[in-house]
N, CA, C and O atoms as a DFTB+ gen file, in Angstrom:
384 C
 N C O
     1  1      16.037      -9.032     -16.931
     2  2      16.467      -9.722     -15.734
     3  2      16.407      -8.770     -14.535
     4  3      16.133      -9.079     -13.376
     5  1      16.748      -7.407     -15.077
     6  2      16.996      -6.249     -13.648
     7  2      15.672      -6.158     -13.394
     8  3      15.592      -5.986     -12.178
     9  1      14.619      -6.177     -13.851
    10  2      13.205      -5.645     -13.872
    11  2      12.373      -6.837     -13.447
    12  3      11.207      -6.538     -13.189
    13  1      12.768      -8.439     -13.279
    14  2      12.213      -9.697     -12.322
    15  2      13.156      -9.212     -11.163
    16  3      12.476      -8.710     -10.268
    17  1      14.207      -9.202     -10.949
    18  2      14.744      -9.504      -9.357
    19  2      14.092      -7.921      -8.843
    20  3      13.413      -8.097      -7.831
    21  1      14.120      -6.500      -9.253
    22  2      12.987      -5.649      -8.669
    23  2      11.693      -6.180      -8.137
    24  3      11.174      -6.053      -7.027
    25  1      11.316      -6.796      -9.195
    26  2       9.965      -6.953      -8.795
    27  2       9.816      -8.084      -7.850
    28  3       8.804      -8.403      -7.225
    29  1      11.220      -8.748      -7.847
    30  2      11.122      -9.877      -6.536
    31  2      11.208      -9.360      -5.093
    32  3      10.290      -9.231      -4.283
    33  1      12.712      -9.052      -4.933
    34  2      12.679      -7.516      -3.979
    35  2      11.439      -6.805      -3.373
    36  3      11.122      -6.903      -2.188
    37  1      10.902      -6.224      -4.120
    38  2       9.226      -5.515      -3.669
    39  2       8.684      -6.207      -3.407
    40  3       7.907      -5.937      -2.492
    41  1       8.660      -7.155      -3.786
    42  2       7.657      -7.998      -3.126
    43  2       7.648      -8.770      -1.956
    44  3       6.610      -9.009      -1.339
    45  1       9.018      -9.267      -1.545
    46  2       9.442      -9.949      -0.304
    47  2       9.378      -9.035       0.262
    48  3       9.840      -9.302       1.371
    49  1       8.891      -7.391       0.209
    50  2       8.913      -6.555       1.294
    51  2       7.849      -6.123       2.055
    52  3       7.404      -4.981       2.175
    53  1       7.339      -7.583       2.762
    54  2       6.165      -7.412       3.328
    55  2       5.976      -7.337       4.658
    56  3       6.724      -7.972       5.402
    57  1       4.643      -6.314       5.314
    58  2       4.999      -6.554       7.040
    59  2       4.608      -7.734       7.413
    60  3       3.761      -8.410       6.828
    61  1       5.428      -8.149       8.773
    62  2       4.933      -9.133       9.347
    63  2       3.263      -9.241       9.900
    64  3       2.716      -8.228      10.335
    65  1       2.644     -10.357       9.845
    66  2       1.283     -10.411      10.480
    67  2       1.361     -11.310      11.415
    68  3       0.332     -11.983      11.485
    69  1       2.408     -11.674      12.379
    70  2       2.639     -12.291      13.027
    71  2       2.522     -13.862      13.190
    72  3       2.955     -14.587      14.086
    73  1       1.679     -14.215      11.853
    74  2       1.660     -15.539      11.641
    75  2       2.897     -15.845      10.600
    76  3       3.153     -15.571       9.428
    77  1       3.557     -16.607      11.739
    78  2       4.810     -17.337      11.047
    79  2       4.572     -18.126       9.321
    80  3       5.448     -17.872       8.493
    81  1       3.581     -18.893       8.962
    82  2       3.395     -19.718       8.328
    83  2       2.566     -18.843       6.777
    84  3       2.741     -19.234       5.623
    85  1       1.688     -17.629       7.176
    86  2       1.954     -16.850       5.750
    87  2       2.631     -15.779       5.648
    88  3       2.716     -15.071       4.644
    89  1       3.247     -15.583       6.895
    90  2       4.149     -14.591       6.191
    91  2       5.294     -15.597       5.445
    92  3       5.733     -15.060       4.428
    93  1       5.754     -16.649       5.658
    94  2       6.707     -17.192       4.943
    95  2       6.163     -16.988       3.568
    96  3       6.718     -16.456       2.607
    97  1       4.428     -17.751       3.699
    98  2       3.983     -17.759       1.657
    99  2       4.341     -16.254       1.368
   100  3       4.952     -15.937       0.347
   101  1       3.935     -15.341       2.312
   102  2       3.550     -14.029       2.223
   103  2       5.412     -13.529       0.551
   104  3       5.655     -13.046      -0.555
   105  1       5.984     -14.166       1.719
   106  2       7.746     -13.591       1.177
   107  2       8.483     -14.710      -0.153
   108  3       9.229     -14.410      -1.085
   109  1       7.896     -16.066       0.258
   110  2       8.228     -17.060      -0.775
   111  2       7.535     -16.890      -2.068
   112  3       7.894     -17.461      -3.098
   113  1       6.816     -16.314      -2.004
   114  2       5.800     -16.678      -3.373
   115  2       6.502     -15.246      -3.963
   116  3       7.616     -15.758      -4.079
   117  1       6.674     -14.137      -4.331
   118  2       7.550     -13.363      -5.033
   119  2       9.131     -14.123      -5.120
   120  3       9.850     -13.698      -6.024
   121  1       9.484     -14.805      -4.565
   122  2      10.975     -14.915      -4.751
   123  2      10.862     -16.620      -6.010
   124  3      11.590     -16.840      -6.978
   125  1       9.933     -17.337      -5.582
   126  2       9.696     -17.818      -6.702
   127  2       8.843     -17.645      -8.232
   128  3       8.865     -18.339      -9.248
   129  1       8.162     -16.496      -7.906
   130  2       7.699     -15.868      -9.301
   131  2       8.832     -15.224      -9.923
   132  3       8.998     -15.062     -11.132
   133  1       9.788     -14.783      -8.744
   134  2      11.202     -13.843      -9.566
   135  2      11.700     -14.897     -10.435
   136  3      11.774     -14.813     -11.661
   137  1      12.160     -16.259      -9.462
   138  2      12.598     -17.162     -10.386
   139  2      12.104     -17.821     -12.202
   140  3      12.557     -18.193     -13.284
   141  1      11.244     -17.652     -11.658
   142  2       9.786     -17.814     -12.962
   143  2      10.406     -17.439     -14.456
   144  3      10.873     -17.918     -15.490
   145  1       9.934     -15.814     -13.544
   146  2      10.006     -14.463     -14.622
   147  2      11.814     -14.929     -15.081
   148  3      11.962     -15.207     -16.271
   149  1      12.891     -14.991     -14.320
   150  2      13.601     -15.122     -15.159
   151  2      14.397     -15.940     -15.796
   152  3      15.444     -15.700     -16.398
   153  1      13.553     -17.418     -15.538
   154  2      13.890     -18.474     -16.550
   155  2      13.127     -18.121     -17.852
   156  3      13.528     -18.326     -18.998
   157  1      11.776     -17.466     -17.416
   158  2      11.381     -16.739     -18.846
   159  2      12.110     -16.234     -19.787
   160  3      12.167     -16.604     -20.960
   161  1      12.701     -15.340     -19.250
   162  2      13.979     -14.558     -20.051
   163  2      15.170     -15.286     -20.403
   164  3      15.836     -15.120     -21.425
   165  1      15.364     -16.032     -19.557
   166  2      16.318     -17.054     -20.592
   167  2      15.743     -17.798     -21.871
   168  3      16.205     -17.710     -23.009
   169  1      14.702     -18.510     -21.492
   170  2      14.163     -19.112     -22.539
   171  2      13.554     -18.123     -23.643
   172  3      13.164     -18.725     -24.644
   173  1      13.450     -17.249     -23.661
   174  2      13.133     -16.150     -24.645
   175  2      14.684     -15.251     -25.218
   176  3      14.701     -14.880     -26.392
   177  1      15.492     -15.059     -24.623
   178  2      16.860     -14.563     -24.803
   179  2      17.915     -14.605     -25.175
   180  3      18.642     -13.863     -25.835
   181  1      18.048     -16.129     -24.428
   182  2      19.026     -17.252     -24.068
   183  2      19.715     -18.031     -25.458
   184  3      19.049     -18.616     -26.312
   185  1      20.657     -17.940     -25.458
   186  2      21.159     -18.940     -26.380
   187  2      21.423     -20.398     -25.765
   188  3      20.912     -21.338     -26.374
   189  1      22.045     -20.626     -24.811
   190  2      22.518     -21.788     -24.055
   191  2      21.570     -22.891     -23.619
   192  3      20.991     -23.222     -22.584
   193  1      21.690     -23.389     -25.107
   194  2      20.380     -25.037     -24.681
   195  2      20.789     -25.719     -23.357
   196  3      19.781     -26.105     -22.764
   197  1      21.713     -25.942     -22.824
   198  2      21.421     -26.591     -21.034
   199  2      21.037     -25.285     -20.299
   200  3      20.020     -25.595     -19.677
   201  1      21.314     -23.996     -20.046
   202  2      20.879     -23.572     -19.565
   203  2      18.984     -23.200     -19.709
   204  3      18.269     -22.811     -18.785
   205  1      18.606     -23.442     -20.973
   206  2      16.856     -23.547     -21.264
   207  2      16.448     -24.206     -20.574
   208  3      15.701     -23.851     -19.662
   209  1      16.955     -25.840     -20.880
   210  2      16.372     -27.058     -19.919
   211  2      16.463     -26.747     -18.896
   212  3      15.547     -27.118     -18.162
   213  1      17.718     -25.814     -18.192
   214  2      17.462     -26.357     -16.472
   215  2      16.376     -24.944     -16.219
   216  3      15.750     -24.916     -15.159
   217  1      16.190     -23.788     -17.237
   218  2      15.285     -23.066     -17.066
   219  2      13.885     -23.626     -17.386
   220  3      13.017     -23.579     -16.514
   221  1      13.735     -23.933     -18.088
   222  2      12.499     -25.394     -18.123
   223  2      11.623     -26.057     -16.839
   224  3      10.435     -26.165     -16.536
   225  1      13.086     -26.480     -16.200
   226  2      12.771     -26.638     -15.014
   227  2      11.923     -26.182     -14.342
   228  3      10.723     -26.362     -14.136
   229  1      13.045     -25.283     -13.875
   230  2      12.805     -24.077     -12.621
   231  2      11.514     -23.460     -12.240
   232  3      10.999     -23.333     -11.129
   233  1      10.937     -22.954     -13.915
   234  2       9.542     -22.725     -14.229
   235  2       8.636     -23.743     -13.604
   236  3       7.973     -23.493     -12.598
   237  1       8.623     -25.138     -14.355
   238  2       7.729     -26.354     -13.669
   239  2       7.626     -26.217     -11.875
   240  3       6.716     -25.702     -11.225
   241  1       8.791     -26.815     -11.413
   242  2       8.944     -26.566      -9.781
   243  2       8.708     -25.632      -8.920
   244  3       8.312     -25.818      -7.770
   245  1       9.048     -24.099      -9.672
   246  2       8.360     -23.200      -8.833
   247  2       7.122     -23.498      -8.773
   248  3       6.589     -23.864      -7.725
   249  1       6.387     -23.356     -10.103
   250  2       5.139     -23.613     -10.344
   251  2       4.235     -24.367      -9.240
   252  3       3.284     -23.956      -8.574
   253  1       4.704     -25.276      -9.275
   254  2       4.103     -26.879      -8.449
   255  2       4.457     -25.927      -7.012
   256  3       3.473     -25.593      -6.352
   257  1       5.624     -25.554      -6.594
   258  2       5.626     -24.968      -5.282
   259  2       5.091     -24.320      -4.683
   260  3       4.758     -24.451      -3.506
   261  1       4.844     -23.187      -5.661
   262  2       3.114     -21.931      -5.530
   263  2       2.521     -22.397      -5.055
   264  3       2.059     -22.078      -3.960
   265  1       2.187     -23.742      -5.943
   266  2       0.573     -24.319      -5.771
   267  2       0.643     -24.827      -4.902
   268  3      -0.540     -24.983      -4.603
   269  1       1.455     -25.458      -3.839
   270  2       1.924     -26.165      -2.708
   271  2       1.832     -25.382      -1.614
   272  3       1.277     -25.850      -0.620
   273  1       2.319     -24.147      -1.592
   274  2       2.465     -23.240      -0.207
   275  2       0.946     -22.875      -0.090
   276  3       0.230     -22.827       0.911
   277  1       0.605     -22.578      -1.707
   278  2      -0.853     -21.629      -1.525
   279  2      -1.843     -22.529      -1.069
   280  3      -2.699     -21.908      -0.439
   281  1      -2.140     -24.096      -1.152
   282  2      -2.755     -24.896      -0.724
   283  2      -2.714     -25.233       0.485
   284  3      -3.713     -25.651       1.070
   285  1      -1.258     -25.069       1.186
   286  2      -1.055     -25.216       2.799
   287  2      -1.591     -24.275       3.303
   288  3      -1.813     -24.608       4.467
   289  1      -2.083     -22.882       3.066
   290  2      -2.431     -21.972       3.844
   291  2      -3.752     -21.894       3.582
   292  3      -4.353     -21.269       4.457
   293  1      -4.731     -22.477       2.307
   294  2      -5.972     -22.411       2.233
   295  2      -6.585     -21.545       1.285
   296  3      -7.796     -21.537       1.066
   297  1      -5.494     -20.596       0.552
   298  2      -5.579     -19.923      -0.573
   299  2      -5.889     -20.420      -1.836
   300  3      -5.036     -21.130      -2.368
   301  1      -7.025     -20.177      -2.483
   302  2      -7.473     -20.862      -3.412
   303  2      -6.477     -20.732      -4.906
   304  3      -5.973     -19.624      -5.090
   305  1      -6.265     -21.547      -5.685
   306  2      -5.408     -21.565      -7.281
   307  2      -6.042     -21.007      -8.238
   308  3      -7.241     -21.210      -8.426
   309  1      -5.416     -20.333      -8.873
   310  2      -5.876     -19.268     -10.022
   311  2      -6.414     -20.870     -11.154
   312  3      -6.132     -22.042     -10.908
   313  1      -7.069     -20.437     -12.122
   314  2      -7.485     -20.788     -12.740
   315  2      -6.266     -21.638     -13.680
   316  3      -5.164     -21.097     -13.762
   317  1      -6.442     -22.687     -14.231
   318  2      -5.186     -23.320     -15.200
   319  2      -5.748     -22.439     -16.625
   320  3      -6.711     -22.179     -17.345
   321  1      -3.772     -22.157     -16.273
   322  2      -3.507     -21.067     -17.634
   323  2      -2.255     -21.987     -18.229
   324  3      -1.680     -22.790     -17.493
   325  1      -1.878     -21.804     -19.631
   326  2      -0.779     -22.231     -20.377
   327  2       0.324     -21.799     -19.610
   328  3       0.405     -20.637     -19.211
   329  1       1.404     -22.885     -19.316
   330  2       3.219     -22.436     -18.446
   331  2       3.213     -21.252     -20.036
   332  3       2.584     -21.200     -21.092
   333  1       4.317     -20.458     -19.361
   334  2       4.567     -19.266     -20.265
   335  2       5.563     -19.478     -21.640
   336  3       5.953     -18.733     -22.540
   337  1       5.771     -21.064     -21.253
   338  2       6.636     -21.660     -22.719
   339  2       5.641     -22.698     -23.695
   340  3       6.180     -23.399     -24.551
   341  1       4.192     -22.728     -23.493
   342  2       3.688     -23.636     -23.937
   343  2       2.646     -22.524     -25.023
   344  3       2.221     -21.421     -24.681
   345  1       2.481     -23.021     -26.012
   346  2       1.320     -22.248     -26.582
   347  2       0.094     -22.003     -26.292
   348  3      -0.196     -22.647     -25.284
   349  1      -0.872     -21.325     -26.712
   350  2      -2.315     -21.155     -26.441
   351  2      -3.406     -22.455     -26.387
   352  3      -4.571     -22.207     -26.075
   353  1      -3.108     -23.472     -26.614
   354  2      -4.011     -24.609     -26.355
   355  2      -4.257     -25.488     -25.002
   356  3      -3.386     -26.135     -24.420
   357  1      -5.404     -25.392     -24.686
   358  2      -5.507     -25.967     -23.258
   359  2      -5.512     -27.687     -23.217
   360  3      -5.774     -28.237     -22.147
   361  1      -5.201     -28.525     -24.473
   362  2      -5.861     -29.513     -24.443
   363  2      -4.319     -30.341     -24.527
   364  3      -3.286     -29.816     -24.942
   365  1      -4.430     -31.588     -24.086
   366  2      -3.356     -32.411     -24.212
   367  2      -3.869     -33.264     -25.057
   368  3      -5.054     -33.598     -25.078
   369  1      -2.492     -33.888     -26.227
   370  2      -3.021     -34.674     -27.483
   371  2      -3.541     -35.490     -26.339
   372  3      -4.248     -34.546     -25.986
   373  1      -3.842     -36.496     -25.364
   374  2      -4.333     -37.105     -25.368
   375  2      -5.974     -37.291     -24.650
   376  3      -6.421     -38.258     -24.032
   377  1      -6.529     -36.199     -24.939
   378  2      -7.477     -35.536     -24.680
   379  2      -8.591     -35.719     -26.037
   380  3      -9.805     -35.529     -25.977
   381  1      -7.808     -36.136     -27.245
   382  2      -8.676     -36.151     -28.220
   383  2      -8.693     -37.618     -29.183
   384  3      -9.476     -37.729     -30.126
């Protein structure tokens, strides 16, 4: 947990480029990967099944939010990779 909010920290520590609108992505997008990283760790750690689900969450919504800021500014989306609670298969049963 000490080693996501660091790495959130560092990362919101960016100079301004005087554009209001990425420096916000510039500072938002670490503070929701922090969040990410440590619903990860709950769900890997965690004993407390409501606290998983609402970490469950958190993961999904940041997620979608990334992809939301990074699309408002014109920044292209990484490639679709597995959420970090789903296994190695890219395919949805209803795909087959």
């Amino acid at each position: 947990m000490s080693a996501a909010m660091d790495r959130m920290m560092a990362g919101m520590m960016v100079k301004p480029s005087g554009d209001v609108d990425r420096d916000f992505v510039a500072m938002m997008l670490p503070h929701h990967q922090g969040a990410i990283d440590m619903a990860v760790a709950e769900l890997r750690y965690g004993h407390n099944e409501q606290l998983k689900r609402i970490a469950q969450e958190i993961i999904i919504d940041q997620q979608q939010e990334i992809a939301a800021m990074k699309l408002a500014i014109g920044q292209p989306l990484p490639p679709s990779t597995p959420a970090p609670t789903q296994g190695g298969g890219h395919h949805s049963p209803m795909e087959h």
